[in-house]
C-alpha angles and dihedrals in degrees: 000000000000121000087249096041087052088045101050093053096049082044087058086045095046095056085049100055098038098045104006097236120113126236126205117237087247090063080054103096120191134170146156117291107251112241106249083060135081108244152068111230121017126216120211109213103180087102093061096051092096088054097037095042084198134110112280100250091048082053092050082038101057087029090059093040093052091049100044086051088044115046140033102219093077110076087177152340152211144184128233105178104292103349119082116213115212120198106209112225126247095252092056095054093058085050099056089048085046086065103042088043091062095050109082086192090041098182101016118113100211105233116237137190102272092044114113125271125249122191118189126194122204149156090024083189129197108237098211086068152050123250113269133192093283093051075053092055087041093053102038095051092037086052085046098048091049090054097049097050084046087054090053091055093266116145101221138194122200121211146169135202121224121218096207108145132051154066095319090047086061101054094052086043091045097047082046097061094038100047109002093090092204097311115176130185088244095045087048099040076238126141103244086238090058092051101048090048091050084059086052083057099043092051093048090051096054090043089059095045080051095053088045101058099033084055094053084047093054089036087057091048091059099271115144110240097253090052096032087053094044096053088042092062086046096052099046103138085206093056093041081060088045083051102044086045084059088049093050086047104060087047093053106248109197093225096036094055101045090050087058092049087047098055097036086062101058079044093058097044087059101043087050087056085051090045094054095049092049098053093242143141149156128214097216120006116205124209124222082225092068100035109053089072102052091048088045086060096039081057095046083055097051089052096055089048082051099248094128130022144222126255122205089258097052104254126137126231143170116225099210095162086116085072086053091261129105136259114296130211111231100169126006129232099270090044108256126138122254111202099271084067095059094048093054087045083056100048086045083055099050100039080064101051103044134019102247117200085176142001135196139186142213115212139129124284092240081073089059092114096045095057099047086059092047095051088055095042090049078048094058093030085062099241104141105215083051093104103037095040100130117222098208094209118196140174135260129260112234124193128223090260094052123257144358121247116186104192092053092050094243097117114110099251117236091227094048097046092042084054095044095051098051086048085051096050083051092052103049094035082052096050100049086044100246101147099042089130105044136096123242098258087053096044092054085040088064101038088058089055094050100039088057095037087054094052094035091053091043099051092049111032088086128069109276083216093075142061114259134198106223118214121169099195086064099044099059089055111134085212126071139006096343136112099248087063089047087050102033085056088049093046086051096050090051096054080049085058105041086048093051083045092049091046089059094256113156118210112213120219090220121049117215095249092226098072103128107243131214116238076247095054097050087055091047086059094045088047095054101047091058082074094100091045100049083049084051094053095044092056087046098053094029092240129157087175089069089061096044094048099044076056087058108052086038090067102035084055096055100040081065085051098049097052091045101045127041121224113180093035101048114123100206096084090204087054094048093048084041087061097034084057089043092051099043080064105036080060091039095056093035087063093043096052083046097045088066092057084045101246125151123228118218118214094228138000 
């Protein structure tokens, strides 16, 4: 059982026993002892006072007193006004590590099958582009969330929605066909994902020499700029072809449609090989193509039940003002879908396939409107996780030279930034001599672990609710709150176990309780005990960042520790097997914490 667990119930006890009335374990208010007081865990007592009738610090006082006579898990107390400051004894302490130290999976709650179903939507790719930096910061909070709500006994099914038809598909597959001259991925050396995306680019680049020159036509004629600029886009003859392959598109055009498979293929080839870099999967992954229909006939049907109206050109809408929105387009006059319809099409498909209890997904924040209509249509549609779907919003990630913008080229590139930050691991880890004893094939092993781990740990350290500057120098740093520092500590503590292992020292699975403890090490047990509770909170607020940051101050924590106290060299055989003890489960809940960002440990550095 945990200290506070022990604690609430003698406090209950306690109430009962000094002034007969029974408390509830809610009433019951621990928290960590600030640090300018003696103690571990403080009770607040104001709550008591109805029941007590006495001042607040005689009710800390006879509450301690009762405690300290009555269990053996206070060592001592003291009173500070109103908040009673218990000091945990040193048994208890061993006790608490005894425990941890018996839970491979210290912290985690094992899904079963009646346990409720998450499911979880990430990446939502474009397929006429590669991933850039912002799909990075999609997948790796949407991996992370998934592995969090699993921890906290949640079954979980990862999926991803493909963006594979409209208007943008059209341009990559158009300046293929105009100035492609039969590339292939295999005929380039590209990924498919890179080629396509190069297209996106090229068409862009001759619509805007068309623009260009039709506005310098109009502007000749006597057209002001503005105008002049506005009917030359309009006018593109390239966009008016974009426009016309869409059209063959929806209707199913042979040749139309078995370009776009084509293409999607290569897309998807390239976006599998990202995937697998990033650590990443899905369990079902779902295509705008399949999907639009089905949400075009949820919202015909919505219409006939009287949900949505009708307007004079055809069109369908959903008056929502009485939730205090606006009026929202469902399907337009001439009958195509807008992208609340496919999402509606998606969520029809899923609830299908699996019985969701929850979904949640992760999207900008720029989409924080659109998923607070889309939460009320799945509500009046009948899907039951429509209410409570959750729109993780987060932030965007900004780079030192401003934003990204896909269709001029000027995004950072997934593959390239996954590559450079390996090749950036190697260099540092070269430079301060790291990997002087290992072979090639380790040290790029290694450089692979901490390249990613840099540019995981970076990228969710911080809230996802805010903006965030990106700089990969800073990331790989083996100081301060990066990955490297988290991986580099774990990677010390296992070379401290594999010595002790190779000097015949056996660790014990149970501690004797009366080895005499450090106030450091007392905190270094407590630290590590919040574990479950920091997983708990994360899955509560959804919060990666929680993880990554209880990492942090871990290991900031035990590396004081390690350069105060010795281990290995400690004479007092109980101590060194104590810290030996202490340091197995510092690790152990260090990879844990990483594994659900998805960050490797290596066993040395």
């Amino acid at each position: 059982m945990k200290i506070e667990q022990q604690l609430t119930a003698a406090i209950i006890a306690a109430i009962k026993a000094l002034y007969d009335q029974d408390v509830t374990a809610e009433q019951v208010q621990l928290s960590k002892t600030k640090k300018e007081f003696e103690g571990h865990l403080t009770l607040v007592v104001f709550p008591f006072l109805r029941i007590s009738k006495k001042k607040p610090e005689d009710t800390a006082q006879e509450i301690g007193q009762y405690l300290q006579n009555n269990t053996d898990v206070i060592a001592s107390f003291n009173v500070i006004k109103g908040f009673l400051n218990l000091v945990i004894s040193p048994a208890a302490w061993v006790a608490l590590l005894n425990d941890i130290n018996a839970q491979e999976k210290y912290g985690f709650t094992a899904p079963t099958e009646r346990s409720p179903l998450v499911m979880i939507e990430y990446s939502s790719p474009n397929t006429n582009k590669p991933l850039h930096l912002g799909h990075v910061r999609n997948n790796l909070l949407g991996w992370a969330v998934a592995q969090i709500a699993e921890a906290n006994g949640n079954r979980v099914v990862k999926t991803n929605i493909v963006n594979d038809r409209g208007i943008h598909i059209c341009k990559s597959m158009l300046a293929w066909q105009k100035y492609g001259n039969g590339e292939t991925p295999e005929s380039s050396g590209k990924k498919g994902d890179h080629l396509i995306g190069d297209y996106y680019v090229a068409f862009d680049k001759h619509f805007r020499a068309e623009v260009k020159e039709l506005t310098a036509q109009y502007m000749a004629e006597g057209m002001d700029e503005e105008a002049a600029t506005e009917k030359a886009k309009a006018e593109s003859p390239l966009m008016k072809e974009a426009r016309e392959m869409l059209v063959k598109w929806e209707h199913n055009d042979r040749e139309v449609r078995e370009l776009w498979r084509k293409m999607n293929e290569w897309v998807y080839a390239g976006f599998d090989e990202t995937y697998k870099a990033l650590g990443v999967g899905f369990d079902k992954i779902y295509y705008e193509s399949d999907t639009y229909l089905e949400g075009r006939e949820k919202v015909i049907e919505g219409l006939q039940k009287g949900l949505f109206y009708k307007r004079e050109d055809g069109s369908v809408w959903a008056d929502l003002t009485g939730e205090g929105l606006d009026e929202k387009l469902l399907l337009r006059s001439d009958g195509t879908s807008v992208y609340m319809t496919q999402d509606i099409g998606t969520a029809k498909l899923r609830f299908q396939d699996f019985p969701i209890n929850k979904m949640v997904y992760v999207v900008g924040n720029e989409q924080n409107y659109h998923f607070q209509v889309l939460s009320i249509l799945l509500d009046k549609l009948g899907f039951e996780w429509g209410k409570g779907l959750v729109h993780f919003s987060y932030g965007m990630v900004e780079l030192p030279n401003g934003k990204m913008k896909s269709r001029e080229g000027t995004v950072v590139d997934a593959d390239e930034l996954v590559a450079e930050m390996v090749r950036q691991a190697r260099q540092t880890s070269d430079e301060a001599g790291k990997f002087a004893d290992m072979d090639e094939a380790e040290k790029q092993e290694v450089a692979r672990i901490v390249g990613m781990g840099a540019l995981k740990y970076f990228l969710l350290k911080v809230d996802a609710r805010k903006n965030m500057l990106f700089n990969p120098e800073e990331s790989i740093d083996f100081n301060g709150n990066t990955g490297p520092f988290i991986q580099y500590t774990y990677a010390r503590i296992r070379s401290i176990l594999r010595k002790a292992q190779d000097a015949g020292i056996v660790i014990p699975e149970t501690l004797d309780a009366n080895v005499t403890l450090s106030t450091k090490e007392e905190e270094i047990i407590q630290h590590v005990a919040e574990f479950a509770q920091v997983v708990k909170t994360a899955g509560v607020d959804y919060s990666p960042s929680t993880i990554a940051n209880y990492c942090y101050e871990l290991v900031k924590e035990y590396n004081q520790f390690y350069h105060e106290f010795s281990i290995l060299r400690e004479e007092d055989e109980a101590k060194k097997v104590f810290r030996l003890v202490l340091s197995k489960n510092v690790a152990k809940v260090i990879r844990l914490g990483m594994s659900l960002l998805g960050i490797e440990m290596p066993e040395r550095m």
